[in-house]
N, C-alpha and C positions, 0 to 999 in steps of 0.2 A: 509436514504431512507428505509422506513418497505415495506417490498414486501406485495405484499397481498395474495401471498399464498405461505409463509415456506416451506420448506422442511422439513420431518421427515425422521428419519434416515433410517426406514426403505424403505422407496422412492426412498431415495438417492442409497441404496445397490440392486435397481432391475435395475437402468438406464441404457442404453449399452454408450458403448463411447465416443461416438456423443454430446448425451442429457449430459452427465457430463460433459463435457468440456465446452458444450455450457451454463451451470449452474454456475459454478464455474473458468469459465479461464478467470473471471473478479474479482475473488480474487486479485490477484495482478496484477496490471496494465498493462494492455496491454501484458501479456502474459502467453497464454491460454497452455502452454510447460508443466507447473506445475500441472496444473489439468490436462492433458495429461498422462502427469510418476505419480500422484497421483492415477489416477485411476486402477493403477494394484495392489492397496493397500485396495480394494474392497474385501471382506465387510468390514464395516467398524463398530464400537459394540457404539461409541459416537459420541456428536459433538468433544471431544478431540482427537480420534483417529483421526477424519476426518483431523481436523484441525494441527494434528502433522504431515500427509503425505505429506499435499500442503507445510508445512515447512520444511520437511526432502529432499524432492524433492530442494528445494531452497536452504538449507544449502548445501548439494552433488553438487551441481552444478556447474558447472567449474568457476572460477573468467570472464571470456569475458560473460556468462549468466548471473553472479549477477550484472555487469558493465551495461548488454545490459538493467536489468530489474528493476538498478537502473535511469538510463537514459528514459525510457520509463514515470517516475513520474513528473508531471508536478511543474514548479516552482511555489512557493507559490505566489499566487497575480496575477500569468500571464491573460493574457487575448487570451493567444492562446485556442486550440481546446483541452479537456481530456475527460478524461472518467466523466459519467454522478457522478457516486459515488465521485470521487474528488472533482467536482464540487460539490455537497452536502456539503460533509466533509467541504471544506477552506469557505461553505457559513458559515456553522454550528460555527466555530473559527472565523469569522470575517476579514479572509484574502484573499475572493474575491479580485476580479480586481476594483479597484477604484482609484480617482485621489487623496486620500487625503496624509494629509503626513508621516501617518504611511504605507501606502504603497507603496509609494515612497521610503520609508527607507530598506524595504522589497525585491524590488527590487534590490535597490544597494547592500545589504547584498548578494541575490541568486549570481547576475553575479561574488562579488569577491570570494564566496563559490565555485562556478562553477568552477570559472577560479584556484583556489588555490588545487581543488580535483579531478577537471575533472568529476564529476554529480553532481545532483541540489543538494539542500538541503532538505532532508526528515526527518518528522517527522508526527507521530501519532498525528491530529489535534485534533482528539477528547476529548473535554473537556479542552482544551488551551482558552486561550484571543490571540488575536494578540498581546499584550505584551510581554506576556509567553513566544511566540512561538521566536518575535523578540531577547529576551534575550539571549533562547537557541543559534539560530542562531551566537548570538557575543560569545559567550562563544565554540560553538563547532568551532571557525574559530578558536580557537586558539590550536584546537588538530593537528595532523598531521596526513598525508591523511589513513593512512594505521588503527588508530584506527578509523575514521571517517566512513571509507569502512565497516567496523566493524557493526558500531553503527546504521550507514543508512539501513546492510541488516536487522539489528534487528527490529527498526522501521517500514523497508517493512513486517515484520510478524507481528509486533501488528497493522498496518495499515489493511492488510489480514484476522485477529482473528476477530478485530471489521465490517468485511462487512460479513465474513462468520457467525456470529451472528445474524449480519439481513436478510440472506437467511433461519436460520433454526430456525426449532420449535420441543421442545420437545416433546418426545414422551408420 
């Protein structure tokens, strides 16, 4: 999704805290906590500063926050309600909602991910095939929950990097 009108950084550093949360606490899905405690980290000198405070905020944050804000990311393939950007993202990788039988497979992979780790399966769509993304899925069921926890907050930040790039524009 290219917004049509970026942010430049210097924009970004006059907003009060309203307009920043309301800009950025769709970085990571469904919660707007992150740009909340990012914004005390105002001004800010890049897009990497920006982009290291929405992550520092998330790394710091209690394990029941990275739970809450890995649970808030929609399963790959669902045909429930997400955020408009996910929906982008799983069209962009080919793992929208459809009947066929790679996402039938998709499916059955999310629920025993789910049920095996207690939240969905997360991963940085961008530039995946629904193969790719299927393989990672059989491959990371066989780590155990606690590296997974790991690997999923990491993922939530390259997932984060890649939308907060299509909010901003160099200056």
């Amino acid at each position: 999704i290219m917004m049509a009108n970026p942010y430049k950084i210097s924009e970004i550093n006059k907003m009060n805290r309203e307009t920043f949360v309301s800009a950025f606490g769709t970085v990571f899905e469904n919660s707007p906590w992150a740009a909340e405690a990012a914004f005390e980290s105002v001004p800010f000198d890049s897009f990497d500063s920006l982009n290291e405070a929405l992550c520092l905020v998330v790394q710091n944050a209690t394990e029941e926050m990275k739970l809450e804000l890995l649970c808030a990311h929609p399963e790959l393939g669902t045909n429930k309600r997400m955020a408009e950007a996910s929906v982008q993202e799983q069209k962009g990788a080919g793992v929208q909602y459809s009947a066929d039988k790679g996402a039938d497979l998709l499916r059955k992979l999310n629920i025993k991910y789910r049920n095996k780790n207690g939240f969905p399966f997360i991963i940085a769509v961008k530039g995946l095939t629904k193969e790719m993304i299927i393989d990672a899925m059989q491959e990371r069921l066989k780590r155990d929950t606690s590296t997974e926890f790991a690997c999923a907050i990491a993922e939530v930040m390259k997932i984060g990097r890649f939308r907060l790039q299509e909010m901003f524009q160099a200056e």
